[in-house]
N, C-alpha and C positions, 0 to 999 in steps of 0.2 A: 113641497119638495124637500129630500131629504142633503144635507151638504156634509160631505165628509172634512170631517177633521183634519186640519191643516200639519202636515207632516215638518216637523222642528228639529229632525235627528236620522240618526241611523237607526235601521232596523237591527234585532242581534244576532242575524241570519250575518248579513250584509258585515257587522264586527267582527263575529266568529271567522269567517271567509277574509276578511282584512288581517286578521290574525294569525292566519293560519298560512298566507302567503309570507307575510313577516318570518314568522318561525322557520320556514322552510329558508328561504335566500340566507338566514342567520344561517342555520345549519351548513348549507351549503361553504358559504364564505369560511367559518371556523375549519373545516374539513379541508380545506384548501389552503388554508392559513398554515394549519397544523403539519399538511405535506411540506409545506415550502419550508418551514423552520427545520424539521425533518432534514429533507437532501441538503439544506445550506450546512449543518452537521457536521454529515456525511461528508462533503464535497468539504470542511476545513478540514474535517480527521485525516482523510484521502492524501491534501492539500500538505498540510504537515508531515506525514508518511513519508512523500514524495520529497519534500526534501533534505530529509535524511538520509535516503539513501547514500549519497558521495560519501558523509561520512561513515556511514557503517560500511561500505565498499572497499574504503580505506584500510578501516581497521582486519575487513578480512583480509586482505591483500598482506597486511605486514602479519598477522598471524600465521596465512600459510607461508610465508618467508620463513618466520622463527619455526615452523613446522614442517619445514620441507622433505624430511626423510619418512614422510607420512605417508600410508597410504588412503587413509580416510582422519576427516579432523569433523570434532565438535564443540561449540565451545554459546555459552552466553552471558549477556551482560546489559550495561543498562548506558542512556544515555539521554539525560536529563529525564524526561518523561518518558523515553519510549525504553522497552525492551526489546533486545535483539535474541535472535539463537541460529545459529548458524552452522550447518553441515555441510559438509566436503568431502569429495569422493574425486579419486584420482580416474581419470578416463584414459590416460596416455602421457607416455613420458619419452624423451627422445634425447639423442645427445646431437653435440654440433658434428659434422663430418672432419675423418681427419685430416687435420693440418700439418702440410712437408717444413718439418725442420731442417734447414741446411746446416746447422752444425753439425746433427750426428749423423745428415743424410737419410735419417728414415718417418714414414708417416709416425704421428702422436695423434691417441686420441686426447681430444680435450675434456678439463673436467665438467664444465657446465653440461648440465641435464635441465632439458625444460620438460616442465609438469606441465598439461593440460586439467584443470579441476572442474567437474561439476558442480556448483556451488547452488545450495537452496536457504534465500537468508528470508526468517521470519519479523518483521515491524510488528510491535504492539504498541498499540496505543489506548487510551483509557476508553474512547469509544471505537475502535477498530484497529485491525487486524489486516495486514496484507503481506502476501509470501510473494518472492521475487527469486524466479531461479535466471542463472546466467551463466557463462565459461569464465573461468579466471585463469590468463597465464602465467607462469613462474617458473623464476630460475633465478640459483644464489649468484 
C-alpha cells in the first residue's frame, strides 16, 4: 500500500490566496485612512475660516463707515494667515423721516442716511478658500 506524504506546511496555492487577502484589507484600510486625514484637513481649514469671520466682519463694517459716500467699495488685506478681499455694493440708502422742530416750527430733514450694502468677503487660507456673502448696515 502506497502512504502519502505527511503534509508539514502550507501549500503555495493556500500562501499566495493568504497573501493576497492581506494585501487587499491593507489597501483597503490605507484608502480610508488616507480619506480620514483628508476631511480632518478640510473640516480644520473650514474650522479656522469660520472663526475669522467676526473679525474680518468687523473690519468691513468700519471700512464701509470710513467709506460711506461710496457707492461700491473694494479693498484687501491680510490677517495673520488668512487673506481677505472684500467687495461692496450699495443696494439701498434711505434717510430718517422728517423730524418737527419747535423752535422754527417747521419739519427738518435729518442728516443721517442709512446704506444697505451687499457685501461679498473672500477667506483664504493656505489649504482653502471660502466666500461668504451677507447685508451690512450703515450709517455715520
Amino acid at each position: 500500500m502506497y502512504k502519502s506524504p505527511v503534509s508539514k506546511g502550507f501549500t503555495l496555492i493556500e500562501t499566495l490566496v493568504a497573501a493576497l487577502i492581506m494585501f487587499m484589507v491593507l489597501a483597503v484600510s490605507t484608502q480610508l485612512y488616507h480619506s480620514s486625514v483628508v476631511a480632518s484637513q478640510k473640516a480644520t481649514a473650514s474650522l479656522i475660516l469660520s472663526g475669522q469671520f467676526e473679525e474680518a466682519r468687523i473690519l468691513v463694517k468700519n471700512e464701509i463707515l470710513r467709506r460711506h459716500n461710496s457707492d461700491a467699495i473694494a479693498f484687501s488685506g491680510q490677517m495673520g494667515d488668512i487673506t481677505y478681499e472684500v467687495e461692496a455694493e450699495l443696494i439701498a440708502s434711505s434717510t430718517r423721516q422728517k423730524v418737527f422742530n419747535p423752535e422754527t416750527g417747521n419739519y427738518d430733514q435729518p442728516k443721517n442716511i442709512y446704506k444697505l450694502w451687499d457685501v461679498k468677503l473672500l477667506l483664504i487660507n493656505v489649504n482653502s478658500k471660502r466666500t461668504i456673502r451677507y447685508k451690512e448696515l450703515s450709517w455715520p
